[in-house]
C-alpha positions as a Markdown table, in Angstrom:
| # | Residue | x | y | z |
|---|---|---|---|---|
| 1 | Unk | 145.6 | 206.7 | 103.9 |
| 2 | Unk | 146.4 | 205.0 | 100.4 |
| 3 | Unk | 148.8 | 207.3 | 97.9 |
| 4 | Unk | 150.1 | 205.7 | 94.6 |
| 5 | Unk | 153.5 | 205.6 | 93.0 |
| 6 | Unk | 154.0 | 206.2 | 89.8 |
| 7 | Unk | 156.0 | 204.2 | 87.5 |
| 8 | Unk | 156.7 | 203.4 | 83.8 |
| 9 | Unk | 156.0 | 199.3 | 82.8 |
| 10 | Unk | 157.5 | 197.6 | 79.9 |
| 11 | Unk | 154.5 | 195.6 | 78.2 |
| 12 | Unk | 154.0 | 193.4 | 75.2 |
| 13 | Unk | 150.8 | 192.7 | 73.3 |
| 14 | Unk | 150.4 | 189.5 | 71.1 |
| 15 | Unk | 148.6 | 190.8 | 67.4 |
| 16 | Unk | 146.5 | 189.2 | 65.2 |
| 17 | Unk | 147.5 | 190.1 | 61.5 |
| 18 | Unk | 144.7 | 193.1 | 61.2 |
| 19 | Unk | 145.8 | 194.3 | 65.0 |
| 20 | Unk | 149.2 | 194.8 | 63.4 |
| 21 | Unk | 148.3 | 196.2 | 60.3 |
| 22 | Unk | 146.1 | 199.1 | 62.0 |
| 23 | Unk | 148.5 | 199.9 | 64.4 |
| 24 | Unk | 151.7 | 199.6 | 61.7 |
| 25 | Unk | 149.6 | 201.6 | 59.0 |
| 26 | Unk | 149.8 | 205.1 | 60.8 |
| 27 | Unk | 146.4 | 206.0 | 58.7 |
| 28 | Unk | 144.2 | 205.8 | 61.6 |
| 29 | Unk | 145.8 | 206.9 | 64.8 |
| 30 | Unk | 141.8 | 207.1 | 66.6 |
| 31 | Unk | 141.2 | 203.3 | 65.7 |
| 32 | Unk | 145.2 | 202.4 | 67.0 |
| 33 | Unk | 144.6 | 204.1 | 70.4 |
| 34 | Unk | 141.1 | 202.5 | 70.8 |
| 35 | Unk | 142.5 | 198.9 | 69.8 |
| 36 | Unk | 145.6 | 199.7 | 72.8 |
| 37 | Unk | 142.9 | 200.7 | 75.2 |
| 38 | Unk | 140.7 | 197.7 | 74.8 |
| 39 | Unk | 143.9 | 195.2 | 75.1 |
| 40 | Unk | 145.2 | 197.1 | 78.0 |
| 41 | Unk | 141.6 | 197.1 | 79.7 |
| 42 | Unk | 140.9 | 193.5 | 78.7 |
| 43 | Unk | 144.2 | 192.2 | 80.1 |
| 44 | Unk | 145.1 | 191.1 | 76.6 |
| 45 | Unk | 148.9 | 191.6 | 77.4 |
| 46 | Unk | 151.9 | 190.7 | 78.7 |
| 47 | Unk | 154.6 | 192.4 | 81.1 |
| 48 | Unk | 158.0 | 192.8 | 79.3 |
| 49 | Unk | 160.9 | 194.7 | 79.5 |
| 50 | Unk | 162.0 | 197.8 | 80.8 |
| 51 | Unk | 160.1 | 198.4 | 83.7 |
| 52 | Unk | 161.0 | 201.0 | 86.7 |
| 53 | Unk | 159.5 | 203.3 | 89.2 |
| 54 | Unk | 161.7 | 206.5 | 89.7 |
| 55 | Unk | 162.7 | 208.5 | 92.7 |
| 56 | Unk | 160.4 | 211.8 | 92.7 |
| 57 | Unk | 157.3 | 209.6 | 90.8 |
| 58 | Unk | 155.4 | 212.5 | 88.6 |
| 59 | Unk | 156.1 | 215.0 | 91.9 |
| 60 | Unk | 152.0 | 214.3 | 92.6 |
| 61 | Unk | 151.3 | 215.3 | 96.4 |
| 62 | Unk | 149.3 | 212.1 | 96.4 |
| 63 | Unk | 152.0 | 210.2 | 95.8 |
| 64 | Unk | 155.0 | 208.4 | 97.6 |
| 65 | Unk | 158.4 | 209.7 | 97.3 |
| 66 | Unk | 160.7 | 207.2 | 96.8 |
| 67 | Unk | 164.2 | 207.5 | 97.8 |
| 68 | Unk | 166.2 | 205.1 | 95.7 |
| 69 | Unk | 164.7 | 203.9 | 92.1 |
| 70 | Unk | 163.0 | 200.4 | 91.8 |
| 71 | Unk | 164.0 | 198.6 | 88.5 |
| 72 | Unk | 162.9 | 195.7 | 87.1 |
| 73 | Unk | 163.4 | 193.2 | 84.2 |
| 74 | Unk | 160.1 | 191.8 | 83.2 |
């Protein structure tokens, strides 16, 4: 049987100047979520930061319980 856990990553994405300014503008929030998804799903970015996977997950019943947090420094 294969359950998940759920956890929260810590990520950084390199910009090019017009990445930047449509996600820094806040005029077109539509276009900013579509340029996050297409980095995210092309890999185009890098793990940074806080990063952890809490005890309780999202308290899915396909997911494993775990019983201390797991913390990391990416």
């Amino acid at each position: 049987m294969k359950k998940y856990i759920w956890g929260r990553v810590g990520i950084s994405f390199h910009l090019t100047e017009e990445e930047f300014r449509i996600l820094s503008s806040g005029m077109d929030e539509d276009k900013a979520v579509d340029l996050l998804r297409s980095k995210l799903a092309s890999g185009e970015f890098l793990p940074s930061g806080e990063t952890y996977f809490p005890v309780g997950g999202d308290g899915d019943v396909d997911g494993w319980m775990l019983s201390e947090e797991i913390t990391l420094d990416l």
